[in-house]
C-alpha positions in Angstrom: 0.0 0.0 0.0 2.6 2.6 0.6 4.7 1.6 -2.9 0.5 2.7 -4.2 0.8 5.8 -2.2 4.5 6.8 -2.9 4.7 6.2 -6.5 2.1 8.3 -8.1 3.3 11.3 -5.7 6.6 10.9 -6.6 5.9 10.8 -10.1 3.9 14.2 -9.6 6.4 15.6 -7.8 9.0 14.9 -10.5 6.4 16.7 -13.2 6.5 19.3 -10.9 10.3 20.0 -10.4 10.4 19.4 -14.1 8.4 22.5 -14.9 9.6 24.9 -12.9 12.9 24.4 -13.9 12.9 25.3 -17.4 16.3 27.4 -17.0 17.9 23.6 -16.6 16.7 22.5 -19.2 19.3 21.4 -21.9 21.9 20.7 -20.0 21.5 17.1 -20.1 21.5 16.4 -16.4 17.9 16.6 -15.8 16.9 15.3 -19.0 18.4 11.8 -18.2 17.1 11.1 -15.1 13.4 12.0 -16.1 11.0 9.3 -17.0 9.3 9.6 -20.5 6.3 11.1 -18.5 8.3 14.1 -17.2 10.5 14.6 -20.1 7.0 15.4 -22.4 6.0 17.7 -19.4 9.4 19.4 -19.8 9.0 19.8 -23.6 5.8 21.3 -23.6 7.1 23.5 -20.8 10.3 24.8 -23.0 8.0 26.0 -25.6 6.5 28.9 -23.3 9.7 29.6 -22.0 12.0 30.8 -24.6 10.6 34.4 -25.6 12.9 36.5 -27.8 15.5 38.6 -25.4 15.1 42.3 -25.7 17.7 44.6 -27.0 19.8 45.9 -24.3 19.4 49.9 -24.4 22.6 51.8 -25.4 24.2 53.4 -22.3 24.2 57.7 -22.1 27.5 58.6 -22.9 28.4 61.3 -20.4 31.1 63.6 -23.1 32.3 65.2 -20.3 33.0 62.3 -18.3 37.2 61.2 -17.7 37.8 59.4 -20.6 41.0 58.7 -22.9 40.8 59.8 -26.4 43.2 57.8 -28.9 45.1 58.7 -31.2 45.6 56.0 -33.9 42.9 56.1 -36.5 41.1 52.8 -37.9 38.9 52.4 -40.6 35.4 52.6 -39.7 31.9 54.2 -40.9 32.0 53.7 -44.4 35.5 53.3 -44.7 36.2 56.5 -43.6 39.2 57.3 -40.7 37.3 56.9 -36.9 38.9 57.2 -33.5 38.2 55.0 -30.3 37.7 56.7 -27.5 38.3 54.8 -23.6 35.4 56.0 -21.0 37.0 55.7 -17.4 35.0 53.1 -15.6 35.7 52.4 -12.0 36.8 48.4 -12.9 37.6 49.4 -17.0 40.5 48.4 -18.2 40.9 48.5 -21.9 43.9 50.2 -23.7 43.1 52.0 -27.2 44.4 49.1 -28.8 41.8 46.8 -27.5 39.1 49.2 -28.0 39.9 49.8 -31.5 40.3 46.1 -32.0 36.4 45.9 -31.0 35.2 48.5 -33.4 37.5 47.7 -36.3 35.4 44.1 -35.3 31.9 45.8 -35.8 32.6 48.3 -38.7 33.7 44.9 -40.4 30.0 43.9 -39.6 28.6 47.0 -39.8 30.2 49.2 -42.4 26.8 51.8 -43.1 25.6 54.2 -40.0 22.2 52.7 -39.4 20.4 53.5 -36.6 18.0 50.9 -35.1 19.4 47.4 -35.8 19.7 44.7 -33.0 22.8 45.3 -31.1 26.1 43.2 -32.0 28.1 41.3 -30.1 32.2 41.4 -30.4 33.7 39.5 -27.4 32.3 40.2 -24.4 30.7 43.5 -25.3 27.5 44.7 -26.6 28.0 47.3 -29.5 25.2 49.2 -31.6 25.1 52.6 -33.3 23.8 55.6 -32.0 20.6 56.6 -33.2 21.7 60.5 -33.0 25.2 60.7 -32.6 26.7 64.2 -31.5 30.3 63.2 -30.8 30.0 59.4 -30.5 28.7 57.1 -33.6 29.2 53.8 -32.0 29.0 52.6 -28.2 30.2 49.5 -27.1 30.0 48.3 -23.1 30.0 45.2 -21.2 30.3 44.9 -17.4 33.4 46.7 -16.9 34.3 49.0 -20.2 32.5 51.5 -21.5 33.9 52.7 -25.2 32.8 54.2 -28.3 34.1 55.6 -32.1 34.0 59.2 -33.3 35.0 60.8 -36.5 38.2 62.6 -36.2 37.6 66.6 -34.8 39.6 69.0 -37.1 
């Protein structure tokens, strides 16, 4: 009588963890201890879950802010000379040459100004153009770095 009592309530209980954890799904673990039961429960479950991620919002770029303007021009915006510039973060630690190596990256992407595309990701940073640019065109960040190109000031 208790293997009658146990068994369905452990097989509901295993539905249960099973759909409420649909951020484990996929990484195999759960998937093969699951009886065929759960593993349609899970399925179903996954469906719901995976909604298109929004675009992450450009950050403000503060142009009075501490930053370190380079000096080595690469070839961006429609092929044109740019210049990265290095915002100071408090944990940033990117040299020019590593910021320019990100937006050489993107203009190889992304050689037209055009406003309003999803954002791209080069390494671990998330860069887009700037839908009205006054000195920067394109901003770049991740955790820690904050940069972005401009066309050279003369």
């Amino acid at each position: 009588m208790t293997v009658k009592i146990l068994l369905p309530a452990l097989v509901t209980c295993l539905a249960l963890v099973t759909a409420c954890s649909t951020a484990v799904v996929g990484s195999g673990t759960q998937a093969a201890t699951t009886t065929t039961t759960t593993t349609a429960t899970t399925s179903s479950t996954t469906e719901e879950a995976d909604p298109t991620p929004e675009p992450v919002p450009l950050p403000t770029i503060d142009e009075g802010a501490p930053a370190q303007y380079c000096d080595d021009a690469f070839p961006g915006a429609l092929g044109k000379p740019m210049l990265a510039v290095v915002v100071e973060t408090p944990s940033g630690r990117l040299t020019c040459d590593q910021a320019a190596a990100v937006l050489v990256d993107y203009y190889a992407e992304r050689r037209d100004p055009t406003a309003g595309r999803p954002p791209l990701v080069i390494g671990t940073m998330t860069c887009n153009q700037v839908p009205e640019p006054a000195l920067p065109q394109v901003v770049c960040a991740d955790d820690d770095n904050l940069i972005y190109s401009m066309w050279p000031q003369t």
